[in-house]
C-alpha atoms as one frame of an Amber mdcrd trajectory, in Angstrom:
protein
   0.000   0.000   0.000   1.212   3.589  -0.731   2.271   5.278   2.457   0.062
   7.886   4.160   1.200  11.513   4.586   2.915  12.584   7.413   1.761  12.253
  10.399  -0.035   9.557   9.740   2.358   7.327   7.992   4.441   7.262  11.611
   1.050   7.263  13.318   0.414   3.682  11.389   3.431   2.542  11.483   3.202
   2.794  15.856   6.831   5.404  15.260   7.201   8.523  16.739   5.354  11.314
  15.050   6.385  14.705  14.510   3.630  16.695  15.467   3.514  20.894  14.333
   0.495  21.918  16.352   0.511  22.906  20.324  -1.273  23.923  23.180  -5.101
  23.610  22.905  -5.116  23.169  19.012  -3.401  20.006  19.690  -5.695  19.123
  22.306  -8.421  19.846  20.314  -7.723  17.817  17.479  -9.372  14.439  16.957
  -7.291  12.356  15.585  -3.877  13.589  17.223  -5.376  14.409  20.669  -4.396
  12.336  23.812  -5.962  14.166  25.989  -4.924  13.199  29.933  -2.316  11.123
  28.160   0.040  12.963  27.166   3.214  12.352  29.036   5.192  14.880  31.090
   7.956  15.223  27.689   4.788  15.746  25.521   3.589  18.249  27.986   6.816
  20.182  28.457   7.070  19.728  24.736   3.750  20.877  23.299   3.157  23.571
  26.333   0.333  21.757  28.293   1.698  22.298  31.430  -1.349  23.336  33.405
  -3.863  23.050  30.370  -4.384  19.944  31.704  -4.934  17.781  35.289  -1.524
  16.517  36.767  -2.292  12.941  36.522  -1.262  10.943  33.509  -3.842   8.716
  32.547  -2.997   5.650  30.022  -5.020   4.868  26.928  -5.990   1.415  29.048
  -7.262   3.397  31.604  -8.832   5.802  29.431 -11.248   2.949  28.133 -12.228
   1.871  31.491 -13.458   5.818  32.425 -15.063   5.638  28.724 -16.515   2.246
  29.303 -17.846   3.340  32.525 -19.518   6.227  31.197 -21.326   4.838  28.902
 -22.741   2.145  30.854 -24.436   4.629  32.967 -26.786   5.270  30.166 -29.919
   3.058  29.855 -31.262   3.653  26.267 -28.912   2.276  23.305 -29.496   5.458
  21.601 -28.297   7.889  23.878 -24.894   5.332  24.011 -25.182   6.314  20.460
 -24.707   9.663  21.128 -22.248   9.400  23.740 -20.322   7.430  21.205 -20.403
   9.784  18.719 -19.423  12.781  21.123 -16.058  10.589  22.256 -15.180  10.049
  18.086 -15.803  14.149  17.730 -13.387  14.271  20.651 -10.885  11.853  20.688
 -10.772   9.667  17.741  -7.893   7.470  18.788  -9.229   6.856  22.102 -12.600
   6.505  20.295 -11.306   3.714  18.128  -9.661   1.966  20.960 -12.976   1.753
  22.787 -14.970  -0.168  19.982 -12.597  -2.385  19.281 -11.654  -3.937  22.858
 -15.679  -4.024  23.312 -17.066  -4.816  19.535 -19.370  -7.111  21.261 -21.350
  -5.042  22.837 -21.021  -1.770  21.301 -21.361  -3.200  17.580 -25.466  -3.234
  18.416 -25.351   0.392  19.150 -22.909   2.462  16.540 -24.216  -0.054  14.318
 -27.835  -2.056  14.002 -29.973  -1.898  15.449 -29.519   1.614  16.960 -27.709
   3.570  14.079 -31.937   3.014  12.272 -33.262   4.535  15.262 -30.321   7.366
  14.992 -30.671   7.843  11.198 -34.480   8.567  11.849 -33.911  11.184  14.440
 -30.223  12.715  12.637 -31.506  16.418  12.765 -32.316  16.739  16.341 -28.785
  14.518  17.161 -26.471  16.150  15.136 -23.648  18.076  17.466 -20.435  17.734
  14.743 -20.784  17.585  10.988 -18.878  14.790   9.349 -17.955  13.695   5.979
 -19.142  15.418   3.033 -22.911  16.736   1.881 -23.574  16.839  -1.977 -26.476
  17.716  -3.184 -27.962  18.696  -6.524 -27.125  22.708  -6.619 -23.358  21.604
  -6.236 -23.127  19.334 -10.065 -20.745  21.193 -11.426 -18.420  21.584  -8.390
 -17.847  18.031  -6.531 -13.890  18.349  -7.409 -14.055  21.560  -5.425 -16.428
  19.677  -2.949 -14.013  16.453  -2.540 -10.807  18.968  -2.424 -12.407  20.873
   0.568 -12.985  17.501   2.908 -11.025  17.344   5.963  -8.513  15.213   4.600
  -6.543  15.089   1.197  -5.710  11.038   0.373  -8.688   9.444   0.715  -8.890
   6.132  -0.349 -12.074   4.742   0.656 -15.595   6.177   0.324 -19.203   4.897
   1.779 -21.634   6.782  -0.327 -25.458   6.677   0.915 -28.487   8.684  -1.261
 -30.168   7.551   1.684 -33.482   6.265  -0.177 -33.298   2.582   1.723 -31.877
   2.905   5.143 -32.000  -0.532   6.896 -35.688  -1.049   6.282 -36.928   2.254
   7.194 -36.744   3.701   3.628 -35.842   7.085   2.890 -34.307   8.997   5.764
 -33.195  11.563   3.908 -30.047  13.424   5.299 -29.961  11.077   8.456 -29.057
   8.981   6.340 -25.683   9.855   6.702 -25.323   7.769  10.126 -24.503   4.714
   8.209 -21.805   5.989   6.494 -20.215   7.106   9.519 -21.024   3.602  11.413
 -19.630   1.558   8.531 -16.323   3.593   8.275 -16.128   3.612  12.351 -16.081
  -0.197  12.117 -13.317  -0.097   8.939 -11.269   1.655  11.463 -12.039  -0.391
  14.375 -12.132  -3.845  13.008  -9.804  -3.636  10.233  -7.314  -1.245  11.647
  -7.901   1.358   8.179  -6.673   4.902   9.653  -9.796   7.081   9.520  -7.866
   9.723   7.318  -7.980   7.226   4.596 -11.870   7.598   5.009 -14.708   9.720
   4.319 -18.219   9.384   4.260 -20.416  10.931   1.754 -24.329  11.460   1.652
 -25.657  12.037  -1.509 -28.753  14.103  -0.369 -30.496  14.664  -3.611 -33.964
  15.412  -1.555 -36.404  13.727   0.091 -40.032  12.139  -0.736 -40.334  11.882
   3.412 -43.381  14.180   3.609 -42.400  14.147   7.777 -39.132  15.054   7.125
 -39.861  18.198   5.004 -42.516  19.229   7.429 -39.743  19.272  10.143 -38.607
  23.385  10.059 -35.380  21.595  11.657 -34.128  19.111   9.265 -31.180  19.608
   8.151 -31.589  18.264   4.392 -31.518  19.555   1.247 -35.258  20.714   0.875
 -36.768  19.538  -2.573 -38.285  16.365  -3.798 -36.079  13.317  -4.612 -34.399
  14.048  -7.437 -35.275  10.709 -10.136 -34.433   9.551 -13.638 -31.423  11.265
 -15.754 -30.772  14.100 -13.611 -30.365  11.502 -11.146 -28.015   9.548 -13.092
 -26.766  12.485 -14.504 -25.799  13.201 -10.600 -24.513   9.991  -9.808 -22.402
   9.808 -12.677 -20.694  13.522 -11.775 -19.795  12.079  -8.516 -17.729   9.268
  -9.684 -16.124  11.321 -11.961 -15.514  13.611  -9.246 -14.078  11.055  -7.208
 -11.915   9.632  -9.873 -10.397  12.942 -10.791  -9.347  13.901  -7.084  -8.734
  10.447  -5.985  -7.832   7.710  -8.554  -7.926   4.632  -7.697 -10.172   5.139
  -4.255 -12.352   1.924  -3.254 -16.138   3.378  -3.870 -18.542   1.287  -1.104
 -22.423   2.009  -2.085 -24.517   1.538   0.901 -28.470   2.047   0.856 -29.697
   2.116  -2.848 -33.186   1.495  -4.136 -33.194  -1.829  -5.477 -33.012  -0.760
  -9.039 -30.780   2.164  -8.843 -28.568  -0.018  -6.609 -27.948  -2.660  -9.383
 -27.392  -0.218 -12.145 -25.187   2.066 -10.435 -23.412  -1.343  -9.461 -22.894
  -2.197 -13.173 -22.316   1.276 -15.016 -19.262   1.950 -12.594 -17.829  -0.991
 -11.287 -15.378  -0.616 -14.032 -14.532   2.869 -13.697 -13.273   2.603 -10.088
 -13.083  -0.172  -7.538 -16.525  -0.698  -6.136 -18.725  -2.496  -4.531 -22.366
  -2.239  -3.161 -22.769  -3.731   0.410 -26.351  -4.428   0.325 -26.160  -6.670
  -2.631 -22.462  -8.073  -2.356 -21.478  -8.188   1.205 -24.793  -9.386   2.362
 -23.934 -11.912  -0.499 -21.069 -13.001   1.109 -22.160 -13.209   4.499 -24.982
 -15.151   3.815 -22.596 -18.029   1.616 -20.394 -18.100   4.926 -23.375 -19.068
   6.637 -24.527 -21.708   4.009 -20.945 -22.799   3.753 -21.113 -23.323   8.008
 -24.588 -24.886   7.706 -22.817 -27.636   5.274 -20.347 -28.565   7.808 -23.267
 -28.726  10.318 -25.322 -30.817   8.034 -23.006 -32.884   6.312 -24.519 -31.726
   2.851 -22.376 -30.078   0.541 -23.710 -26.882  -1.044 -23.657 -28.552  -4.184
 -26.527 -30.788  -3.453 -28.339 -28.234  -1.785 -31.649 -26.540  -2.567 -32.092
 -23.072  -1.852 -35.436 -20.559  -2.270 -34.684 -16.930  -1.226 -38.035 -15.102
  -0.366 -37.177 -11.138  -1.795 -35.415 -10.316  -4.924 -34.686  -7.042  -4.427
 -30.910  -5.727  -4.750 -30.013  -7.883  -2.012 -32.188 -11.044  -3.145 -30.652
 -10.944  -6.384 -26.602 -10.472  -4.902 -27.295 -13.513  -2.911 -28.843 -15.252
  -6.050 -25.909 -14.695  -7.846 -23.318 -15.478  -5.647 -25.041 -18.973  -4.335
 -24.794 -19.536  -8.286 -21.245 -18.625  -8.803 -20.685 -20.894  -5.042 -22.161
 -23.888  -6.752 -20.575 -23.048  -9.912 -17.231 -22.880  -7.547 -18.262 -26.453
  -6.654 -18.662 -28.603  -9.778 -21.831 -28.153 -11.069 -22.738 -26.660 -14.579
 -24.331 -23.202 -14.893 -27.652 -24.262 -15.942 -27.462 -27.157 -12.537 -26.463
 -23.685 -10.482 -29.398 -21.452 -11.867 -32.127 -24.416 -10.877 -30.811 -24.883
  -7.371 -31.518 -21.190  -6.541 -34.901 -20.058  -6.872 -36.006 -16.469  -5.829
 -39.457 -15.381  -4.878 -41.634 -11.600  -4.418 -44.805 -10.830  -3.755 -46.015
 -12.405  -7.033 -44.458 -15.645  -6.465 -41.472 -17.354  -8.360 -39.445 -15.577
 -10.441 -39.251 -17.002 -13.410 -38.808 -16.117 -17.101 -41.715 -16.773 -18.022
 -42.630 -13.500 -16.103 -43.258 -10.092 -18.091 -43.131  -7.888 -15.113 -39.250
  -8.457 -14.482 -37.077  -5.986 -14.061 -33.639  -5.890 -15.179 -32.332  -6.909
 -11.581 -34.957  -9.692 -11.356 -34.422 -10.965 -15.689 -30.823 -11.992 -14.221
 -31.765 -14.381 -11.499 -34.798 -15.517 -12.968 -35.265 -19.312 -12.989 -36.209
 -20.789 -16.323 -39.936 -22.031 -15.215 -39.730 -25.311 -16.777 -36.691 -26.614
 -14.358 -39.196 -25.721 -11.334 -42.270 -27.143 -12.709 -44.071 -28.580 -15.851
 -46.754 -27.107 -14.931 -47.541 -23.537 -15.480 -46.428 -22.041 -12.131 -49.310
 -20.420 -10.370 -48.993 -16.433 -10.370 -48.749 -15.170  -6.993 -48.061 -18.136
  -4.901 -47.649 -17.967  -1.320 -44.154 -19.086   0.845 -45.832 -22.457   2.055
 -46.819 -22.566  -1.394 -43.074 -22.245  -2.961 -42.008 -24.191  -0.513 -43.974
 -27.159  -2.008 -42.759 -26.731  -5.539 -39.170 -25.663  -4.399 -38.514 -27.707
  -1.502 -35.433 -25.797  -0.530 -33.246 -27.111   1.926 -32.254 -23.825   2.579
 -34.858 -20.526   3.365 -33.040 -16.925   3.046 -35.479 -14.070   4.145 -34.194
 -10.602   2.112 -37.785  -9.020   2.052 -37.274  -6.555   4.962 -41.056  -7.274
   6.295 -41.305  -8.899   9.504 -43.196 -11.738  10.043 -42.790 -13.164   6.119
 -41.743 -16.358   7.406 -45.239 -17.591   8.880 -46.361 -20.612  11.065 -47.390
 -22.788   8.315 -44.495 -22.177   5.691 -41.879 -22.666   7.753 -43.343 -26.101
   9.610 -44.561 -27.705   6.482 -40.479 -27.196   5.158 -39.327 -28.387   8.300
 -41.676 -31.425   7.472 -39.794 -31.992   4.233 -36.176 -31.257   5.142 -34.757
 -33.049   8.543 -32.423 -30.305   9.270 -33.961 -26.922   7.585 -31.377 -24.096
   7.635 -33.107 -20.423   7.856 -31.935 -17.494   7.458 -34.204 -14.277   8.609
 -31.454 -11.604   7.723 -33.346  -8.577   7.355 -32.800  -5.361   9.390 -33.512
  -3.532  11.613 -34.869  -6.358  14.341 -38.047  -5.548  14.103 -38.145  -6.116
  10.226 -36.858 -10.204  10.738 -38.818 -11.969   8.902 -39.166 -14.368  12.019
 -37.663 -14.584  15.442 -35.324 -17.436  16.105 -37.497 -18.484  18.990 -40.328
 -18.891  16.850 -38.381 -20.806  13.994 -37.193 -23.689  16.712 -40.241 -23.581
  18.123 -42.139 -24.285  14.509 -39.031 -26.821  13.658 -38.890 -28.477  16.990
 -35.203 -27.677  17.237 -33.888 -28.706  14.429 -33.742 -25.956  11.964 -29.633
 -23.882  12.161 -30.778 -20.438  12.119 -28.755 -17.083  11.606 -30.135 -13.683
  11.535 -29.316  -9.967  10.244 -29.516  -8.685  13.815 -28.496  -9.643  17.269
 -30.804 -11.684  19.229 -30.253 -13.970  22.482 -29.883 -17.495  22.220 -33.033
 -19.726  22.544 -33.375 -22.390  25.306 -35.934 -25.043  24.055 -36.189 -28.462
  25.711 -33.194 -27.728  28.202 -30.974 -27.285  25.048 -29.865 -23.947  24.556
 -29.733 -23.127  21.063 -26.596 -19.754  20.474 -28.118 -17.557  17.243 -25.339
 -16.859  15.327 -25.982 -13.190  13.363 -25.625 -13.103   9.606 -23.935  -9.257
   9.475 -22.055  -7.649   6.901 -19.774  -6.377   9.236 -18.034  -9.687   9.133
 -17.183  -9.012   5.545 -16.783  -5.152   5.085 -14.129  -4.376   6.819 -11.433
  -6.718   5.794 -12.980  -6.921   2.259 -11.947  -3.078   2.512  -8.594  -3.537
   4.076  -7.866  -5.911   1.559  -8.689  -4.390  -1.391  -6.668  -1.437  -0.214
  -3.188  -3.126   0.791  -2.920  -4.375  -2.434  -4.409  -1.041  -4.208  -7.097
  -3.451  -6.504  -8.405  -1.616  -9.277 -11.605  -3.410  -9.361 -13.757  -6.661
  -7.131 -15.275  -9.345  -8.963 -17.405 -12.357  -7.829 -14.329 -14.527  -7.063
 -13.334 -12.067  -3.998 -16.412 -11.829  -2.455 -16.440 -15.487  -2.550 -12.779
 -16.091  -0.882 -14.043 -13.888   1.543 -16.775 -15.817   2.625 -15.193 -19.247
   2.739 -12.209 -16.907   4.812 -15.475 -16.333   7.209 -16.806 -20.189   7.015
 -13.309 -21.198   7.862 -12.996 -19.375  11.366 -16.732 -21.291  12.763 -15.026
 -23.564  15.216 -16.380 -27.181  15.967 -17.176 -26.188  19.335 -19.130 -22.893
  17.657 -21.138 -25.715  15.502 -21.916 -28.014  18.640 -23.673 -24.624  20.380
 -25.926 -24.231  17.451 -24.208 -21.336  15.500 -23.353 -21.489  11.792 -20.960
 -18.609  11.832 -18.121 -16.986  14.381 -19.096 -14.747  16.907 -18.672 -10.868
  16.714 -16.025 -11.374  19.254 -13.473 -12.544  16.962 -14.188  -9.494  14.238
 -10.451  -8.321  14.197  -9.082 -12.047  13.537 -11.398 -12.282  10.606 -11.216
  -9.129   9.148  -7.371  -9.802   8.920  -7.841 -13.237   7.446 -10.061 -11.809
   4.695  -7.846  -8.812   3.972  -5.333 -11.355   3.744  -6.812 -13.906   1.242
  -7.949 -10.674  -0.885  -5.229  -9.061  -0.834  -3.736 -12.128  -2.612  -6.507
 -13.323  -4.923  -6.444  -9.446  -5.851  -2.831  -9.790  -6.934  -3.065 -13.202
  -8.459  -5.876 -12.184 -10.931  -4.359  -8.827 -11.946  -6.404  -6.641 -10.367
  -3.568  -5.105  -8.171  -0.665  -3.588  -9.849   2.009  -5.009  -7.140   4.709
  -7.874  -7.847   3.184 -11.201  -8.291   5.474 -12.467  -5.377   4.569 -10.008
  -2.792   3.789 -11.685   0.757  -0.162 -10.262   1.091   0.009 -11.252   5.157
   3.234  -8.351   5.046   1.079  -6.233   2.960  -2.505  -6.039   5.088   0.022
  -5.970   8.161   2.163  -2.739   7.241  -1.471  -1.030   6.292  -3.127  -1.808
   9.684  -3.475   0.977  12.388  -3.688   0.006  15.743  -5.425   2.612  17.702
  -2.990   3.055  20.269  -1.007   6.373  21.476   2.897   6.819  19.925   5.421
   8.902  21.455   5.221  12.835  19.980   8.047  15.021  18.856   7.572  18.716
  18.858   8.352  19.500  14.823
């Protein structure tokens, strides 16, 4: 990886760092500030003698204040402010934090709570972040990009903000997931945040609540749709491109539609990727991949239905296809193993209300049935004429997975494996108490969000969760060691067998499919690792074939930890 500016390159690298500001300024700013660490050189050196307390306070104990702090406080949300008000202040220390407590903080910079923050982002808001661009500002994002707070960035989470979780368009809170993803790049995969910057593309709002609202902070007009939209969308990526070549463009929060064809009219022009529809990908093939080992059935003679074909529906369809592809069988085997469903049933080709998104996964109708297939059909239905052994829930709607559907497959398939990964909570398509219930016990389940394990029948069942998170980060770290010019099909699925791999035998015997959240900075190493090399070996990275990619992610990952200052 290129090295950062100064100070950040000695920052990284845990060296000394010359350091040019003093006094409060210092103090003041996030990512250099210590606060009641500095030590008595740094204070004689920078002129903080009596600025601050006497004691000297290390970054350990630091947490445990932090910690304490924020324990205190009995609603997730207002952790989620407390949180944010700590990264505004300290970032280092801020960093630190997440990372020795991912486990239970993940829940609130991230979902559940960041949906509850997005919807309320104009009456939290205390410091700006990232970069607004809205409509009015076309013909200046180079000027825009060049006045950000920092001048190599090299990864970007973009957000119009039209589909936030499930709560649909949030307008300019949507910029809260943004910020959470790029907090948990930094905290989980060790990417210095002045590498980062998040961007909300606020190009108006259809939220009738949110215009009424004289204090939202948005730009006030009507979602902007069509070719002006595209027209938009494509200025920004040339905008990025010009000031930053070669920066790794994450899309996060697309309407379906708009989400796929962004996805294909610029994944050549820049390295991108849209998490919705290719991380959530991922994830969810780790999860079949650990539900094999569980079952003893290989993916390849596996049956799968996935109820929603939205972006994400479709980005798993594909990349169970290019898995089974991956695993010996034939395109045309692939394409009838993974069936998709909407609210008018099967999606098939014999369908004439398909989108472009939905024309791609479509299953040809005879391989399902040769029988005209019934317009409209219900889950219990599909599940009849698909018997899947495995059920995905991407529809966002809670309760899709009924009663009868999801006993009747349990009825056909010993060990069903379901996956209810849509977020926030509240939008799972069913609770994992209610699927073992339904199934007896014997479905593997894994969801989008964090819920407690299940005791049924004295056996306690652990949930494991189904999050992006355990992709994104080292899929980003990755990608940026070994400066990849573009991400294909074939990384996101190394990634997700990286992710199978780590699900311990002892993980499988408790009922989970997947590794805990515990273990996020192991894995997101071990992924930016393995992409960082199939990156390089498929000539996507410009850097010498014989390069060791373990060296490479090492050398590019910060540890947020204090190093020594020099006055300079």
């Amino acid at each position: 990886m290129r090295p950062l500016a100064p100070p950040f390159d000695a920052i990284v690298a845990g060296r000394p760092a010359r350091i040019s500001q003093a006094r409060t300024e210092l103090l003041r700013t996030r990512l250099l500030t210590k606060e009641l660490a500095f030590t008595e050189e740094e204070r004689d050196a920078f002129e903080l003698r009596g600025v601050l307390p006497h004691h000297i306070l290390t970054i350990e104990e630091q947490v445990t204040l932090e910690v304490e702090h924020l324990r205190r406080k009995h609603d997730d949300l207002e952790r989620w402010i407390g949180l944010a008000q700590l990264q505004d202040r300290n970032a280092t220390l801020y960093y630190r934090v997440l990372r020795d407590n991912l486990e239970e903080l993940l829940p609130v910079v991230y979902t559940p709570t960041v949906g509850r923050a997005c919807l309320e982002y104009s009456h939290l808001l205390r410091r700006v972040r990232g970069l607004w661009i809205t409509p009015d500002l076309i013909d200046r994002i180079p000027q825009v990009l060049r006045a950000g707070p920092y001048d190599d960035v090299r990864l970007i989470v973009a957000t119009d903000n039209e589909r936030i979780l499930g709560l649909g368009d949030l307008g300019a809170g949507g910029m809260g997931i943004p910020v959470g993803k790029l907090a948990l790049y930094s905290a989980a995969a060790g990417i210095h945040p002045s590498l980062t910057l998040p961007v909300s593309l606020d190009v108006g709002t259809d939220n009738e609540s949110l215009l009424a609202d004289p204090l939202y902070i948005g730009y006030r007009a009507p979602r902007l749709r069509g070719a002006a939209y595209a027209d938009f969308i494509d200025a920004f990526v040339d905008g990025v491109r010009s000031v930053w070549p070669g920066c790794i463009l994450q899309w996060e929060d697309l309407k379906g539609e708009n989400a796929l064809a962004i996805l294909e009219r610029h994944r050549g022009r820049l390295p991108s990727f849209n998490d919705d529809i290719e991380g959530t990908a991922a994830v969810v093939v780790a999860a079949v991949l650990g539900a094999a080992r569980a079952t003893g059935t290989p993916p390849a003679r596996t049956r799968y239905l996935i109820d929603g074909a939205g972006a994400a529906g479709v980005g798993i369809a594909r990349l169970l296809r290019a898995l089974l592809c991956d695993e010996g069988l034939s395109p045309a085997e692939a394409e009838r193993a993974v069936v998709c469903m909407d609210t008018h049933g099967i999606v098939h080709d014999r369908r004439t209300d398909l989108g472009a998104g939905k024309r791609s996964i479509a299953v040809l109708a005879d391989a399902i049935s040769p029988d005209p297939i019934p317009e409209g059909i219900d889950l219990e239905a599909a599940i009849d004429l698909v018997r899947p052994d495995v059920l995905i829930g991407a529809t966002g709607v809670a309760g899709a997975f009924d009663e009868r559907a999801i006993r009747r497959m349990a009825e056909q398939v010993a060990r069903p494996v379901i996956l209810p990964i849509s977020n926030p909570t509240e939008n799972a398509e069913a609770t994992p108490a209610q699927i073992l219930a339904w199934t007896r016990g014997r479905a593997w389940v894994a969801t989008g969000s964090p819920f407690d394990p299940v005791v049924r029948d004295g056996v306690t069942h652990h949930v494991a969760q189904a999050n992006n998170v355990l992709i994104f980060p080292g899929l980003g770290l990755g990608l940026m060691a070994a400066e990849a010019d573009g991400v294909d099909a074939g990384t996101f699925l190394a990634a997700a067998r990286t992710l199978a791999a780590r699900t311990s035998a002892e993980r499988l015997a408790m009922g989970a499919i997947l590794p805990p959240l515990a273990e996020l900075p192991v894995i997101s190493r071990e992924i930016a690792i393995e992409v960082a090399r199939r990156s390089i070996a498929s000539g996507h990275s410009p850097l010498d074939p014989g390069i060791d990619p373990e060296a490479l992610v090492d050398a590019a990952t910060w540890e947020p930890r204090y190093v020594p200052y020099l006055r300079g």
